[in-house]
C-alpha positions as CSV (number, residue, x, y, z in Angstrom):
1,X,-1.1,-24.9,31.2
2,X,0.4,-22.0,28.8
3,X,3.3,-22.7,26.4
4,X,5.2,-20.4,24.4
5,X,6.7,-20.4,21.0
6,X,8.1,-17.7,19.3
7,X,8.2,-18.4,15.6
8,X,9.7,-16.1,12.9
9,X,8.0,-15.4,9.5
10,X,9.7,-13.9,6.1
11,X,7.7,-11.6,4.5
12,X,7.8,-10.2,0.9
13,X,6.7,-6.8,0.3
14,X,6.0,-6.5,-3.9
15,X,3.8,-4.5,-6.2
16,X,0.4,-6.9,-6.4
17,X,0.0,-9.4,-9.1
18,X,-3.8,-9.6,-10.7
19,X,-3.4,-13.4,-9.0
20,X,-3.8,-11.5,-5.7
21,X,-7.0,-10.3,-5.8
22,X,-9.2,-12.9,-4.4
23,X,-6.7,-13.2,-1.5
24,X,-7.1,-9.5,-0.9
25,X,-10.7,-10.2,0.9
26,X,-9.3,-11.9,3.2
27,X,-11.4,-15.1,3.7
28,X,-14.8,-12.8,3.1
29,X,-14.0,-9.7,5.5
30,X,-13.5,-7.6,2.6
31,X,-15.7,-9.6,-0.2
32,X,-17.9,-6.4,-0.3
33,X,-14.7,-4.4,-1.9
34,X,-13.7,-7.5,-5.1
35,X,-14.8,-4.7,-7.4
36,X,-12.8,-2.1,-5.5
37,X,-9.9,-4.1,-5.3
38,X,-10.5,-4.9,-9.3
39,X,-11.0,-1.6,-10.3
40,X,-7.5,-0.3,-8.1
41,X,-5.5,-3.0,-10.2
42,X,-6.5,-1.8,-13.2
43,X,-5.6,1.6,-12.5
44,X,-2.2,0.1,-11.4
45,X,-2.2,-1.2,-15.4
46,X,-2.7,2.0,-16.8
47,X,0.2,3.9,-14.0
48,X,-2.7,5.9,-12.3
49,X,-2.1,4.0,-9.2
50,X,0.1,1.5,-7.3
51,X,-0.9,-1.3,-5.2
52,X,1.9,-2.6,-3.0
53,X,1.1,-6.2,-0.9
54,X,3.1,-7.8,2.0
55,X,3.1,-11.1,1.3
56,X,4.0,-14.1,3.9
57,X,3.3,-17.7,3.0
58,X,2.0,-16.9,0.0
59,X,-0.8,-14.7,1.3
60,X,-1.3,-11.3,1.2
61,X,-1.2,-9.9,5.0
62,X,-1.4,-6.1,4.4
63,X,-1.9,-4.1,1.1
64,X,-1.6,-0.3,0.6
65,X,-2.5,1.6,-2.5
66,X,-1.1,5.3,-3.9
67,X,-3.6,7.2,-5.8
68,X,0.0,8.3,-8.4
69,X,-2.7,11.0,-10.3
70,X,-5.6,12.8,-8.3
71,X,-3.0,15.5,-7.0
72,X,0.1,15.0,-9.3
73,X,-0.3,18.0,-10.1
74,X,0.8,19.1,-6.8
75,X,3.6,16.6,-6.6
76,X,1.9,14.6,-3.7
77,X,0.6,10.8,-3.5
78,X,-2.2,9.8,-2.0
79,X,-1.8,7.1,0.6
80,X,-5.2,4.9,0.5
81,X,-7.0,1.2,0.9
82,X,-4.4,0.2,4.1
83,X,-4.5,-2.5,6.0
84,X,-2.7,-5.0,7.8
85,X,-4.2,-8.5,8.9
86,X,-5.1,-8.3,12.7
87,X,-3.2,-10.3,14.0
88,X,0.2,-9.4,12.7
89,X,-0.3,-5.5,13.1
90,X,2.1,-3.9,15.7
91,X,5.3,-5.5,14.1
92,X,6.6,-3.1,11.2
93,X,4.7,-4.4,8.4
94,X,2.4,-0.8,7.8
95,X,5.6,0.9,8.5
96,X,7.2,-1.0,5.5
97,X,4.4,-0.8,3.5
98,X,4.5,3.3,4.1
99,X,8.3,3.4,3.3
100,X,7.8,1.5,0.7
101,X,5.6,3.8,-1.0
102,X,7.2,6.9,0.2
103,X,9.9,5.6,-1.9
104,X,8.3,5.0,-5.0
105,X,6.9,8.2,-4.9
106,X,10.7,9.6,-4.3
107,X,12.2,8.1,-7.2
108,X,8.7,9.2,-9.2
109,X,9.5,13.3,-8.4
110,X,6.3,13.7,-5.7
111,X,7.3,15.9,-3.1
112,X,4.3,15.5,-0.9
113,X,2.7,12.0,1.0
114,X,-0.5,12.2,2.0
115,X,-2.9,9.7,4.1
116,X,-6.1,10.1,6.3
117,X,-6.6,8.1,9.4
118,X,-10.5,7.2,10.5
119,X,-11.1,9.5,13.6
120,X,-12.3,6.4,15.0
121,X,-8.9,5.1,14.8
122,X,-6.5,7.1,16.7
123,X,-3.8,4.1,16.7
124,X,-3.2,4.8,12.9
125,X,-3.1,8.3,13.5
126,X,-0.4,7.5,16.0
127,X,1.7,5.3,13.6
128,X,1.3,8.3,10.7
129,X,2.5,10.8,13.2
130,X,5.9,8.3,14.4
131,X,6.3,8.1,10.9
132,X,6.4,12.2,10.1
133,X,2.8,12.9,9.3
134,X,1.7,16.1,10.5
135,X,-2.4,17.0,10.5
136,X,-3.4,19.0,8.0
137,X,-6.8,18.8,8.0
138,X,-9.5,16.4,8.5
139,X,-12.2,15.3,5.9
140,X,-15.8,13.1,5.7
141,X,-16.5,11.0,2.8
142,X,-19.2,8.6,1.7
143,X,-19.8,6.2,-0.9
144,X,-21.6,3.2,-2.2
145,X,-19.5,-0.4,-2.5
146,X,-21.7,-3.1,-4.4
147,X,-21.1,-6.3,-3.1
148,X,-20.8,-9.5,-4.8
149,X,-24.2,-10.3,-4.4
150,X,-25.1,-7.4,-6.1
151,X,-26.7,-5.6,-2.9
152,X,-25.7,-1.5,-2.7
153,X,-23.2,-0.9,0.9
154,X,-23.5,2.6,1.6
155,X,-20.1,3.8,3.9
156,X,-19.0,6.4,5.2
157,X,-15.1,8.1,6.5
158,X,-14.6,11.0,9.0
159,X,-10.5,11.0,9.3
160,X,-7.7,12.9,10.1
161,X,-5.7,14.3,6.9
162,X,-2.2,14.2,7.3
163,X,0.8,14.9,5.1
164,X,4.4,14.5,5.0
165,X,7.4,16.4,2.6
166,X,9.0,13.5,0.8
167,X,12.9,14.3,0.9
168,X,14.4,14.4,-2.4
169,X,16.7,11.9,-3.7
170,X,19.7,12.1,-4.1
171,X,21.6,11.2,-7.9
């Protein structure tokens, strides 16, 4: 026998609070980025960046961080460190999170978002592109996370670069 409930579910979208962070691994998925996550907060402190956190129940369910100086110089943000829980992705709370942070970057003077999507992902890249993200370019990264256990993860990104011009607002 299937039953069926449809249940609705408020969620808060907010800059995230230093009391966020443990939550951020979600339950040990992402334990191997606690020093990541630590070292993007304090970059919020010091205005370099901005962490933004949907929140329902009292737990984070998607986060999204903007890199405010590594190309202020050109006017543009950069869109990192997304993700939405699993099982609530598909129901507007990326696209929320991306407004939000176009946004802030409006009311900040950038002209420019930017955000890569994993060539292995072609559903983000979808989203990005509904959204107003046009490819620019693509890009391959690695780096080393240390996990809490002290032990050296070495990752790796091959993604799409896409960009969008940030309309200017209006006084």
């Amino acid at each position: 026998m299937t039953e069926h409930h449809t249940i609705t579910q408020r969620v808060t979208f907010r800059p995230c609070r230093r009391e966020d962070l443990p939550d951020l691994e979600w339950f040990g998925r992402f334990a191997r980025y606690r020093q990541h996550f630590a070292e993007q907060f304090e970059r919020q402190l010091r205005g370099e960046n901005a962490m933004l956190i949907a929140e329902a129940n009292g737990f984070p369910v998607g986060r999204l961080s903007v890199d405010l100086a590594k190309r202020r110089q050109e006017a543009t943000g950069v869109l990192w460190s997304f993700e939405v829980l699993p099982p609530l992705r598909s129901l507007g709370i990326g696209s929320h999170l991306i407004a939000m942070a176009e946004g802030m970057l409006r009311e900040r003077d950038y002209r420019i978002a930017e955000i890569g999507a994993g060539k292995d992902n072609p559903d983000a890249r979808r989203l990005y592109q509904r959204l107003g993200y046009r490819v620019v370019g693509d890009n391959f990264e690695e780096w080393d996370v240390t996990a809490p256990d002290g032990s050296v993860i070495h990752e790796s990104s091959h993604e799409w670069i896409l960009r969008k011009a940030l309309a200017a607002t209006t006084p």
